[in-house]
NUBAFI-297919 format. One line per 5 residues: number of its first residue (from 0); for each residue x, y, z of N, C-alpha, C. Coordinates in steps of 0.001 Angstrom, whole numbers. Layout:
BEGIN
NUM> X/Y/Z/X/Y/Z/X/Y/Z ~ ...
REM end
This chain:
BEGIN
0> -56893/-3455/-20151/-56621/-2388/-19171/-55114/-2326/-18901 ~ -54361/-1218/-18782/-53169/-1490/-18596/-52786/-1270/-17289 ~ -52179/-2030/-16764/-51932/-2782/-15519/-50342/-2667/-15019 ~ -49708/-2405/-15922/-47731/-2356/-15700/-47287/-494/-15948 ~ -46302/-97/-15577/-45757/1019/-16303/-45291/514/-17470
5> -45543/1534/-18547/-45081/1516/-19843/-43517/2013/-20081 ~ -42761/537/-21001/-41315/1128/-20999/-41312/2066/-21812 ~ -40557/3342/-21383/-40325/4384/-22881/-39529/3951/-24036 ~ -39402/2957/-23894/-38092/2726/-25130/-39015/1936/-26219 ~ -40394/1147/-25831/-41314/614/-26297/-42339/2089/-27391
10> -42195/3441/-26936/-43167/4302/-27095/-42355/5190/-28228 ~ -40748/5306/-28089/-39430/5364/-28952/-39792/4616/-29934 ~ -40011/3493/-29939/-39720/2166/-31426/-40735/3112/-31862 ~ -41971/3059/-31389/-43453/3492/-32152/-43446/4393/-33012 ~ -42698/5691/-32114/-42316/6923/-32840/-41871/6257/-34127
15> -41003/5885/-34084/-40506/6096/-35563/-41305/5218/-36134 ~ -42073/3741/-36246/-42720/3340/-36782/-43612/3883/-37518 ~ -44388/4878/-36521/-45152/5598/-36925/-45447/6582/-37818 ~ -43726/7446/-37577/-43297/8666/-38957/-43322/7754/-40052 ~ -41872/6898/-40008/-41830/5892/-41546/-43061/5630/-41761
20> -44086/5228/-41084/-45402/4223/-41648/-44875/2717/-42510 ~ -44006/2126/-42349/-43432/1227/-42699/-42154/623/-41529 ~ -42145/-417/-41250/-41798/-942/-40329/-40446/-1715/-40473 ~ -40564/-2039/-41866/-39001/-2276/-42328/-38117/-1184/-42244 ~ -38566/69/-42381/-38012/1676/-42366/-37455/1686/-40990
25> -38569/1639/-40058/-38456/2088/-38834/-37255/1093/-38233 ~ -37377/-281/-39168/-36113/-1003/-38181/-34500/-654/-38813 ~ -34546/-164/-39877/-33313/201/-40500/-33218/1389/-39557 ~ -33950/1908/-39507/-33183/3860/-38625/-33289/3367/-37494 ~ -33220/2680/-36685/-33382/2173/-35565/-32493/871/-35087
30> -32001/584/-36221/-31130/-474/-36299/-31399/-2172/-35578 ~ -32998/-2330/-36014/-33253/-3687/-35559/-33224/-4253/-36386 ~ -34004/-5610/-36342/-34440/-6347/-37331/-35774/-5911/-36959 ~ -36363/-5896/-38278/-38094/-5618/-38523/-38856/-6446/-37246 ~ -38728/-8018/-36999/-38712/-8370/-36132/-39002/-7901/-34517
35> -37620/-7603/-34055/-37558/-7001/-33084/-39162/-6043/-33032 ~ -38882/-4969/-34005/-39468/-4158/-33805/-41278/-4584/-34063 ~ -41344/-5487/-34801/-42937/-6239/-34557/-42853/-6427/-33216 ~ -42055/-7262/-32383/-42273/-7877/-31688/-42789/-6757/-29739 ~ -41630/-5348/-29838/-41811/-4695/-29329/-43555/-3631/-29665
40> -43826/-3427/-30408/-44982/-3067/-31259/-46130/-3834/-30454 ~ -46155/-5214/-30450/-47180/-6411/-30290/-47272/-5963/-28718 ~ -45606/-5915/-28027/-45852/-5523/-26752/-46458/-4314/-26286 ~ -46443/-3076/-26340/-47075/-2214/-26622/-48331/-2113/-26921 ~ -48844/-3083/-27470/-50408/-2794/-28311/-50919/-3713/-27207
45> -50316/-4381/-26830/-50675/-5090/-25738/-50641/-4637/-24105 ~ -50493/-3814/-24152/-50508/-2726/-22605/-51209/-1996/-22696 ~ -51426/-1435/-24075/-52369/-315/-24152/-53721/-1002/-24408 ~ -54448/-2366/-24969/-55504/-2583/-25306/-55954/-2110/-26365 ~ -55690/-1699/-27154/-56070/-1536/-28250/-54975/-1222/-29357
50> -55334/-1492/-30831/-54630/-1552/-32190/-53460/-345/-32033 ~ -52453/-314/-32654/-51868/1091/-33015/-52062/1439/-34183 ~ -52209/726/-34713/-51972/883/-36427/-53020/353/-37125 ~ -53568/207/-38242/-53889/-651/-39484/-53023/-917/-40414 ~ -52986/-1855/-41058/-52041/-1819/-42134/-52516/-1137/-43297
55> -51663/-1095/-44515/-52241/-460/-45715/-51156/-1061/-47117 ~ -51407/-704/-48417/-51201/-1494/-49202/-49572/-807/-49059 ~ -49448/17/-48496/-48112/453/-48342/-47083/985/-47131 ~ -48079/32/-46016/-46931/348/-44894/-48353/118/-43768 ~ -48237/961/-42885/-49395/709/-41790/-49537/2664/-41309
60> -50829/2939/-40877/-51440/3905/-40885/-51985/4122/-38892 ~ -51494/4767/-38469/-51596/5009/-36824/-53044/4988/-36479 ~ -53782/4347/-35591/-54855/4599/-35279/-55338/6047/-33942 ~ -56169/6487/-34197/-56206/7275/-32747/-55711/7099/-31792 ~ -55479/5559/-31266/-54775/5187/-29995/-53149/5709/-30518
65> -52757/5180/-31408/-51375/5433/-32096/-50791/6707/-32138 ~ -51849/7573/-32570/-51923/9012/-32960/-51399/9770/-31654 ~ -52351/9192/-30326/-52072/9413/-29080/-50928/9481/-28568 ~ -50278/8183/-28359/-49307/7712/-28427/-48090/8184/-28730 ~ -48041/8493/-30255/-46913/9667/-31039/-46802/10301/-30179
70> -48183/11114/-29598/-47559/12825/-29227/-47022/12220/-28032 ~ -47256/11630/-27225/-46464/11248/-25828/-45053/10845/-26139 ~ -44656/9642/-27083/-43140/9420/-27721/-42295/10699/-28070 ~ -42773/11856/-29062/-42431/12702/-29286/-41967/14029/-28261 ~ -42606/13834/-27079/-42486/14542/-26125/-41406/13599/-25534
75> -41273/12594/-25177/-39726/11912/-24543/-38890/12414/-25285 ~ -39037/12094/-27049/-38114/12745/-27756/-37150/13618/-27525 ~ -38493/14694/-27244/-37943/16063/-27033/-37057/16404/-25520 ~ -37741/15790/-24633/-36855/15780/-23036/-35211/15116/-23464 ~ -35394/13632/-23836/-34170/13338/-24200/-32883/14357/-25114
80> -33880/14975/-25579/-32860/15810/-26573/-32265/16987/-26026 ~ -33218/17794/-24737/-33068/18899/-23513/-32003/17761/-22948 ~ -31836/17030/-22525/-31398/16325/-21236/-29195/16077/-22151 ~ -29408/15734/-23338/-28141/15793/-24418/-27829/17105/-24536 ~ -28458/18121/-24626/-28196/19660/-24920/-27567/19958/-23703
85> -28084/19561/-22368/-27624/20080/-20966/-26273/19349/-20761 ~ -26030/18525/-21079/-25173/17334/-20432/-24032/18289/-21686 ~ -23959/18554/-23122/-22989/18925/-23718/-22659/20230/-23395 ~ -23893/21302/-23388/-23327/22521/-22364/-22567/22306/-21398 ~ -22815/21884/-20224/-22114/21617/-19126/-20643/21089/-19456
90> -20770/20466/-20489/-19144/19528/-20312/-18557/21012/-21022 ~ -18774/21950/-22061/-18367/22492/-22578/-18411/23946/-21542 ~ -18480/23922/-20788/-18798/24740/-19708/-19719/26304/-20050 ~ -20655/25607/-20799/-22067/27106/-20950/-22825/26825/-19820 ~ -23049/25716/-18959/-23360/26023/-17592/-22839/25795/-16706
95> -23374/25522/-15376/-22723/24469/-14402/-22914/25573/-13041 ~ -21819/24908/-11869/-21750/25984/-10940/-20221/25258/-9870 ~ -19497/26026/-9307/-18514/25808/-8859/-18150/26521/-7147 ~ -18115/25767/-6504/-18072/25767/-5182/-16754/26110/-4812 ~ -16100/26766/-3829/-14958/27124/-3587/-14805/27617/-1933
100> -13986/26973/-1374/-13647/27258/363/-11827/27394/-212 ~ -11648/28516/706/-10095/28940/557/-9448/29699/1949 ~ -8549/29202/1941/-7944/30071/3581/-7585/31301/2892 ~ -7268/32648/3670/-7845/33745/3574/-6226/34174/2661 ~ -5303/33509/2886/-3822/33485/1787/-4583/33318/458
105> -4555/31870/313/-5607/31723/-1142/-6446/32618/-1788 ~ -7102/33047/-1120/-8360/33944/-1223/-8038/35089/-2037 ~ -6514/35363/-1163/-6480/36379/-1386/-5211/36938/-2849 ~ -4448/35593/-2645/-3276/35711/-3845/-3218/35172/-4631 ~ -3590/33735/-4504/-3540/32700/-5576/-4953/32873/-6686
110> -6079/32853/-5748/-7741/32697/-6371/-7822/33968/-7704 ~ -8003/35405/-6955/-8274/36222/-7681/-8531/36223/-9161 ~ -6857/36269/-9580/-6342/35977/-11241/-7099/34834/-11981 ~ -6968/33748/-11070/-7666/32707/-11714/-8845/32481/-11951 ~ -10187/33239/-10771/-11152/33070/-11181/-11608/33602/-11914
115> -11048/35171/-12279/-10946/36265/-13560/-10959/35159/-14697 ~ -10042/34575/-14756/-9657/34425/-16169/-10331/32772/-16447 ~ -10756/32428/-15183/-12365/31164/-15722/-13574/31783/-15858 ~ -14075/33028/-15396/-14509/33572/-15354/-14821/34166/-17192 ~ -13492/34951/-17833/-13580/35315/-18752/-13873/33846/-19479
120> -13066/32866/-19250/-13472/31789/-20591/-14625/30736/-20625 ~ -15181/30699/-19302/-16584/30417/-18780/-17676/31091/-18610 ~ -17924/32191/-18971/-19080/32413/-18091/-20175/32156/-18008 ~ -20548/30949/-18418/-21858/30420/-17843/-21965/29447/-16256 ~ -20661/29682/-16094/-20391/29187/-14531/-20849/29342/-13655
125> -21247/29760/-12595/-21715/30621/-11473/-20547/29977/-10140 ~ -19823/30600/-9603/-18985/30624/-9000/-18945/31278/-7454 ~ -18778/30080/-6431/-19221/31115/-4605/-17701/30634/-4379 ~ -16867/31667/-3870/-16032/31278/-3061/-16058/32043/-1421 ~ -16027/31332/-834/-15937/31229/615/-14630/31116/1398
130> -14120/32370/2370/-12542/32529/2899/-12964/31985/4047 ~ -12109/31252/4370/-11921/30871/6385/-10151/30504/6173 ~ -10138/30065/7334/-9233/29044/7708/-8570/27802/6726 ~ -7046/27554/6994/-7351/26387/6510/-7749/24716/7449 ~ -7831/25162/8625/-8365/23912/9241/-9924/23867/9040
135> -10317/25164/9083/-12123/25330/8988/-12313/24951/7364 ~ -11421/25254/6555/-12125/24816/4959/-11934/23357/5353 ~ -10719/22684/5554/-10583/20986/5744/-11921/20500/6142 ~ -12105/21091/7412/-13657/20447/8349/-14943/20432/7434 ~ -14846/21436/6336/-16220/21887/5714/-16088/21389/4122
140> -15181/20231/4279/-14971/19975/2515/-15957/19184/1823 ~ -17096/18801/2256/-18230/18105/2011/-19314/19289/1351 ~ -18923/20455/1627/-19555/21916/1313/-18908/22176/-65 ~ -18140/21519/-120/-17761/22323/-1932/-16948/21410/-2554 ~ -16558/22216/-4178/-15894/21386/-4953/-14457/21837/-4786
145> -13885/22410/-4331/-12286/22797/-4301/-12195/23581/-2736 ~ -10521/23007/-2571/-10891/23575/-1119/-9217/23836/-1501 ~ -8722/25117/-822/-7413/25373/-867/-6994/25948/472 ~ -5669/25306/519/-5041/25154/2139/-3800/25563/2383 ~ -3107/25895/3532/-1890/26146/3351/-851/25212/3946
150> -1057/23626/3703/-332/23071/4103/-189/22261/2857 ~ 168/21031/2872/452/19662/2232/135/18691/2893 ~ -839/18619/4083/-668/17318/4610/-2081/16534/4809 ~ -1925/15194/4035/-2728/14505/3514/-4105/14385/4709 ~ -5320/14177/4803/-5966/13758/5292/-6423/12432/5661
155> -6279/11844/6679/-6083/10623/6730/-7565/10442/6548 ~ -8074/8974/6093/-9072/8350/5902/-10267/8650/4852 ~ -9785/9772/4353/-10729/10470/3152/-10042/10093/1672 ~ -9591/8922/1369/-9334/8370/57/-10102/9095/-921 ~ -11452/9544/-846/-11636/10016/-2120/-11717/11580/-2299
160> -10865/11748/-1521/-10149/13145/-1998/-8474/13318/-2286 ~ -8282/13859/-2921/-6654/14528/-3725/-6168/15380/-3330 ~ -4915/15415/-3001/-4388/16903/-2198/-3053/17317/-3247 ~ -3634/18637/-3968/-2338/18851/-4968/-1432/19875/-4643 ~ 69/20096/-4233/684/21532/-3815/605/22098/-5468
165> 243/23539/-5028/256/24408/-6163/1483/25222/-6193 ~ 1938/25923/-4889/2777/27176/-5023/3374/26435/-3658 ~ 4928/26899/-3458/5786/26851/-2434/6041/28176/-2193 ~ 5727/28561/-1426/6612/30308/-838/7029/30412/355 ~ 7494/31430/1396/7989/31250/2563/6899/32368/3123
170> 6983/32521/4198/6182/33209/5684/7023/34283/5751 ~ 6645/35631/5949/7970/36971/6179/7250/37220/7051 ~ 7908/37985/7843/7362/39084/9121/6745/40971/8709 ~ 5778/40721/8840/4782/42287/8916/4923/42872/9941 ~ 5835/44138/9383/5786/45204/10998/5502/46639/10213
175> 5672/47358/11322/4990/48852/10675/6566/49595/10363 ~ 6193/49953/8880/7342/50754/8270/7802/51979/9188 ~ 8265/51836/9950/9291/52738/11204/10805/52877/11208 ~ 11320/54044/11241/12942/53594/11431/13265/52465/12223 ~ 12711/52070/13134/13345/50720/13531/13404/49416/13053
180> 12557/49230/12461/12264/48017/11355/12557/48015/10261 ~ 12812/49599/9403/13558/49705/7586/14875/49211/8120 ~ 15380/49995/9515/16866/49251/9819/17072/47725/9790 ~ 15977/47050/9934/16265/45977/9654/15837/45081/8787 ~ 15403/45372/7951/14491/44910/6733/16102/44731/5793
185> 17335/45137/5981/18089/44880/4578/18428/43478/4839 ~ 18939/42466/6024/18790/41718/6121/17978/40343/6793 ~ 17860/39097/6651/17119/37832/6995/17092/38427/8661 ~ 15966/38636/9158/15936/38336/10461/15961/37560/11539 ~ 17005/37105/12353/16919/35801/13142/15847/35956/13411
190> 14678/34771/13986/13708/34681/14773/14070/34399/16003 ~ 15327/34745/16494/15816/34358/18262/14897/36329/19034 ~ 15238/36865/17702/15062/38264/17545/13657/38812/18096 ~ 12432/37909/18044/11076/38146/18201/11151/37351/19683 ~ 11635/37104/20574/11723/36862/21523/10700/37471/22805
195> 10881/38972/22464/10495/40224/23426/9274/40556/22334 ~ 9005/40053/21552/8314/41204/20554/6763/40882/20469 ~ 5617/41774/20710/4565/41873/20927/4187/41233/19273 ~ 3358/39754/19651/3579/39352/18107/1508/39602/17683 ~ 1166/39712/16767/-278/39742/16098/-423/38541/15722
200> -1127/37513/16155/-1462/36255/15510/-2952/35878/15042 ~ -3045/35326/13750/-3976/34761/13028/-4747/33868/14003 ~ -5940/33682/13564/-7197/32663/14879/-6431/31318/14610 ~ -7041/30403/15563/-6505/28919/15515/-7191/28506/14124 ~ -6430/27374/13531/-6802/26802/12253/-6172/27689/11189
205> -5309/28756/10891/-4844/29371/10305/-3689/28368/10012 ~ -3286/28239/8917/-1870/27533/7829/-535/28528/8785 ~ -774/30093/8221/236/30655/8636/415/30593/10155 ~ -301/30730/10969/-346/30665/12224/675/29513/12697 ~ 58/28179/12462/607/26896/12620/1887/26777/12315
210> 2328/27212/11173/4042/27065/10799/4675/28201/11292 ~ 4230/29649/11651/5088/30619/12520/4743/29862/13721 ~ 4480/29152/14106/4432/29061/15800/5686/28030/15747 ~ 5425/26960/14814/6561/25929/14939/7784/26273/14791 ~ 8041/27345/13787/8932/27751/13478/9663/28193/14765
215> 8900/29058/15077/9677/29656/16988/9957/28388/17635 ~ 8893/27450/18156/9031/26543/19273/10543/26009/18742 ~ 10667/26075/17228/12389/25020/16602/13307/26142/17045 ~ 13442/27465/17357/14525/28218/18090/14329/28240/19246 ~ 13418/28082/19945/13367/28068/21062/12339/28994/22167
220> 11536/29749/21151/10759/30629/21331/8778/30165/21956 ~ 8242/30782/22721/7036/29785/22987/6267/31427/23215 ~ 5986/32079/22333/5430/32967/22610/4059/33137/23040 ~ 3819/34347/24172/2175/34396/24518/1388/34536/23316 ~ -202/33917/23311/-869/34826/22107/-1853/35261/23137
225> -1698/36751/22737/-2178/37972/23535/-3249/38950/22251 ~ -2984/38855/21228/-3608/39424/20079/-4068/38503/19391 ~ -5006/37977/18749/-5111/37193/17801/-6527/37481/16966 ~ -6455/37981/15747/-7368/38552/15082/-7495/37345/13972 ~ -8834/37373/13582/-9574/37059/12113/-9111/37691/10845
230> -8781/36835/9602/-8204/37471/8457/-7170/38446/8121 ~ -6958/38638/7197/-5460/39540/6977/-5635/40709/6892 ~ -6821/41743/6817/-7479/43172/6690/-6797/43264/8228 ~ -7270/42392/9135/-7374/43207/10390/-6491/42569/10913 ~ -5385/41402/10671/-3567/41420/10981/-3313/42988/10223
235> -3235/43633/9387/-2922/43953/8771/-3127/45638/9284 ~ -4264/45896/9637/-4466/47342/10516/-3823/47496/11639 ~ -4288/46121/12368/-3435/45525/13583/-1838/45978/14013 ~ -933/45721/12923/531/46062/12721/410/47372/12333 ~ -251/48005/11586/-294/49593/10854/-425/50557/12102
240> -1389/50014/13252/-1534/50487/13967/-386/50682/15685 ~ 344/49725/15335/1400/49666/16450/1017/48463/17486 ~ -363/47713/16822/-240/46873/18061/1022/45364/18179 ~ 1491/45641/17493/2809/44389/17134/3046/44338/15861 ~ 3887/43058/15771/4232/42728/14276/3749/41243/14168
245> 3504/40532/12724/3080/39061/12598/3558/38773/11492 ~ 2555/37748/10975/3416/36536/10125/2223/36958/8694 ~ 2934/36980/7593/1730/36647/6521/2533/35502/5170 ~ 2111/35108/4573/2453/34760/3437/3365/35704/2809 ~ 4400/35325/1992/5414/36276/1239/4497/36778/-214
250> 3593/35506/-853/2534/36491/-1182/1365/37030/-1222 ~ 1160/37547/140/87/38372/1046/1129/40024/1303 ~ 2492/39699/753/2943/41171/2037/2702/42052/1837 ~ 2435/42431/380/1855/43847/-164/3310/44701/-16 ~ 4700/44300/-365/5598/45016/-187/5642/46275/-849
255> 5468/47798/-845/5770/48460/-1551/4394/49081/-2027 ~ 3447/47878/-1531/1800/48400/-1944/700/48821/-1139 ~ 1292/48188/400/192/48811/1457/468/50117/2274 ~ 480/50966/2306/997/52293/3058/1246/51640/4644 ~ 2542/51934/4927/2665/52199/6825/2894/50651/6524
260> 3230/49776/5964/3768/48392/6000/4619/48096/5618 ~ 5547/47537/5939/6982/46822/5181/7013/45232/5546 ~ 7539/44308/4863/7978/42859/5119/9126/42377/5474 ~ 9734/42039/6589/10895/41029/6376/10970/39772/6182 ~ 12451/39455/5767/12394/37943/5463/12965/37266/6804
265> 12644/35597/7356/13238/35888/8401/14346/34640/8254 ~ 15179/34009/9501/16360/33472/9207/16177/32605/9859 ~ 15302/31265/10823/15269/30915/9101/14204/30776/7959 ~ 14340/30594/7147/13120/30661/6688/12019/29869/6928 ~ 11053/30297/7202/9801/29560/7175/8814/29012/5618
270> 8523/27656/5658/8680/27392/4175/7032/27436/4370 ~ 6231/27507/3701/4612/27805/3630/3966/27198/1927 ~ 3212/25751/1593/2906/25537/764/1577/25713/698 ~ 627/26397/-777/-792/26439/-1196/-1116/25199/-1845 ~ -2094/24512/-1653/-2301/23539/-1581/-3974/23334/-2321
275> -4483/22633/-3132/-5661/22157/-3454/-6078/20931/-3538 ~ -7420/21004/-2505/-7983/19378/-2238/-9186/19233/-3438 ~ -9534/17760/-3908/-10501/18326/-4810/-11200/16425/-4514 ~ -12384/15840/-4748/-12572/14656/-4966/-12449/14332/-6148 ~ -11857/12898/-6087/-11032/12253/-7338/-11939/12495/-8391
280> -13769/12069/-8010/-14820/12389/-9075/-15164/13131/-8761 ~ -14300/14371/-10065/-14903/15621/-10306/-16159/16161/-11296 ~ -16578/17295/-11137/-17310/17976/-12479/-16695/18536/-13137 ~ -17280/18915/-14332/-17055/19426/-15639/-16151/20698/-15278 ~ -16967/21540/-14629/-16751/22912/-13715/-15201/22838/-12772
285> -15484/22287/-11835/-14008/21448/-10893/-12618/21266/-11943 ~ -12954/20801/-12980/-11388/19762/-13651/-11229/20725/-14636 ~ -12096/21835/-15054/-12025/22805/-16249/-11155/24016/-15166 ~ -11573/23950/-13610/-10692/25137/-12984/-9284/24785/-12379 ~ -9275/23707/-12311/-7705/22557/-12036/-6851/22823/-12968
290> -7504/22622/-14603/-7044/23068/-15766/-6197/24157/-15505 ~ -7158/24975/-15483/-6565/26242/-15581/-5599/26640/-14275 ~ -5584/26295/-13391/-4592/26403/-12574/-3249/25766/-12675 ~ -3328/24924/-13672/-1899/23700/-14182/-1431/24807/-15367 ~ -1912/25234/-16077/-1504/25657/-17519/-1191/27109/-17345
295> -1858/27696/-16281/-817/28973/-16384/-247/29479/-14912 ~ 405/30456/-15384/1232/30518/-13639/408/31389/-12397 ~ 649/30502/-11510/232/31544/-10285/1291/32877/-10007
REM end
């Protein structure tokens, strides 16, 4: 009666015993000694209770129990061989799936191009990216495989994550294309200058938010936040519309491309880095889109 689980690697030897019908065969393609493979055989015939084989003047001949047997080996066979097919797709990226949290800069300048063009050389990928914040992607990095930020600054106590700067750019000021503001768009704008000025600010946890605020508090500036909208669509109507001016990424400004908007640069500059967190053990999917973010330009 059999009494233990049966090892599959015991039901493997058989298989091939069984095709060869010769057991010296089966240990050459299998790379035992004949031995071994008696000896695993004996074990086997011995779990199951009854013969596998008979012998014959030229090898040994499967009994019904044996016969049985095969088709069950042959079916591991076959899983093992699904389970090698999946594992080489994936590394070769015909499947997989790729997780993505990005502050709404990322989202919106850096990501695009790139997921196009993993997109074109993957597509068996399946790909979610998700815009917030960059303090809200930090909080939610257990939710995905890449998280992009607009700072550089390390996370303390999370060793098994990586924080890589991708792009350095600076912060400009968004106001509404008006004679009063083309007048000053030819040169760097002090920020002593936004003093009086009804400013549009990004929600808390925003990258840009955080470094235009510091930036003021270092001239001397502590401005009210009296406006403060969600994402760059609606900073962005926000200023079109006259309710102030704000801060975006230099590449978020849409200079020349959004109607009723213009950018300045300001004095001093505000420095703003894109940033990607990723865990050290990545997937196939993860280190194939890292790739591609190293090898060509943002």
């Amino acid at each position: 009666m059999l009494h233990q689980r049966i090892d599959p690697v015991l039901l493997l030897v058989w298989a091939q015993a069984a095709r060869h019908g010769n057991l010296h065969a089966a240990a050459e393609s299998l790379f035992m000694t004949q031995p071994a493979v008696s000896h695993r055989l004996k074990n086997l015939q011995e779990m199951v209770g009854e013969p596998l084989y008979q012998r014959t003047r030229h090898g040994i001949t499967p009994t019904a129990m044996g016969m049985a047997l095969l088709r069950i080996a042959e079916q591991i066979e076959n899983a093992m061989e699904d389970a090698q097919t999946l594992c080489q797709d994936t590394e070769k990226m015909l499947r997989g799936s790729l997780s993505i949290l990005a502050s709404h800069s990322n989202a919106e300048s850096l990501l695009p191009q790139a997921i196009a063009r993993f997109q074109q050389q993957f597509p068996g990928v399946s790909l979610r990216l998700t815009a917030t914040n960059s303090r809200a992607a930090r909080s939610m990095r257990d939710q995905a495989d890449l998280i992009f930020v607009e700072d550089d600054l390390t996370a303390p106590g999370h060793a098994e994550w990586v924080q890589e700067t991708l792009q350095e750019t600076t912060i400009v000021l968004l106001a509404p294309e008006n004679p009063r503001w083309l007048q000053l768009a030819s040169t760097p704008l002090p920020l002593q200058t936004l003093a009086s000025e009804a400013l549009v600010w990004r929600e808390e946890g925003s990258g840009i938010r955080e470094h235009a605020l510091q930036a003021l508090k270092e001239v001397g500036i502590y401005p009210e936040i009296r406006y403060e909208l969600s994402g760059l669509a609606a900073i962005r109507d926000a200023v079109r519309c006259g309710l102030g001016v704000s801060f975006v990424s230099a590449l978020n400004d849409g200079g020349g491309q959004r109607p009723g908007l213009i950018t300045l640069n300001t004095e001093p500059r505000i420095q703003h880095r894109l940033s990607v967190l990723y865990r050290r053990e990545t997937s196939h999917s993860t280190r194939a889109f890292l790739d591609l973010l190293r090898q060509q330009p943002l």
